[in-house]
C-alpha positions, 0 to 999 in steps of 0.5 A, a space after each residue: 982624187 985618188 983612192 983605192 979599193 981594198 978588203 976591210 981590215 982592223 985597223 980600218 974599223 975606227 976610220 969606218 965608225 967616223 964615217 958611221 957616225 956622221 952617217 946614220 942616225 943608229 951607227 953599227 959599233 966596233 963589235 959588230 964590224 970586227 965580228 963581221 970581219 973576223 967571223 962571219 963567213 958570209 961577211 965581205 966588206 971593202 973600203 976606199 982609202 985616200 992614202 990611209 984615211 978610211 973615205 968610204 967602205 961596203 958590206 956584203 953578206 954572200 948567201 947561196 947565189 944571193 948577195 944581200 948589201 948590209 951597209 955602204 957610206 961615204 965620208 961626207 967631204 968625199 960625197 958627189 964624186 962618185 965614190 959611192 957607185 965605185 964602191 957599189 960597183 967593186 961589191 957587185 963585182 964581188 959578188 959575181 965573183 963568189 957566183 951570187 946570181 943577184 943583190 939585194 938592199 933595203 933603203 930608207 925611202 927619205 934617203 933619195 941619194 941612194 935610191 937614184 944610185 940604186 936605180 942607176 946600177 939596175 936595182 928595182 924597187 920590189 918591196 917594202 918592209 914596215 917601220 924596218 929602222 927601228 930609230 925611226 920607224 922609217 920603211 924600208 924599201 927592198 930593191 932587187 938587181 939581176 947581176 
């Protein structure tokens, strides 16, 4: 498989809401991905495109030294060939980059996948926000990596 990774533009927002949609059970819409694109300067979102086709995409948002991931999904067809670490690892990159001395994420603890991801990439398990996903009341846990 090949794909590339480049910064999200517009015209990648209807080829992020599919992979939204079959992803979490309360997706983000167009709205909030073209402000988060075009207006929040805190935002940085990459995606991974085979030829064109949006197969995988992460967000981030810089604050001071701290990079804080709001989002990050692969298409279901691409899953298990480790395009999420890639993507994980080009954010984290990123995020040195613009000097962010650490990264933080919540996660669903039914959302096992992700979790071991995580730990594979240094993140630690620092704490844990009640009933965070208001869709269904599901913790959240909040975990932590040194960059």
């Amino acid at each position: 498989m090949e794909y590339r990774l480049i910064e999200m533009k517009l015209d990648h927002i209807p080829g992020v809401l599919e992979i939204e949609q079959v992803s979490f059970p309360t997706p983000w819409s167009s709205q909030a991905f073209t402000y988060e694109i075009t207006q929040n300067n805190f935002a940085h979102y990459v995606v991974a495109l085979e030829d064109e086709k949006v197969i995988g995409y992460v967000g981030m948002w810089m604050v001071l030294d701290e990079a804080h991931i709001t989002n990050v999904a692969v298409h279901p067809s691409y899953r298990g060939k480790k395009l999420g670490l890639a993507l994980m690892v080009e954010v984290m990159r990123l995020a040195v980059l613009r000097g962010a001395s650490r990264m933080t994420l919540e996660v669903r603890p039914s959302n096992t996948v992700a979790r071991e991801l995580y730990k594979k990439l240094g993140f630690k398990e620092k704490g844990l926000r009640k009933r965070y996903y208001t869709d269904t009341n599901e913790d959240a846990i909040i975990m932590w990596v040194d960059l």
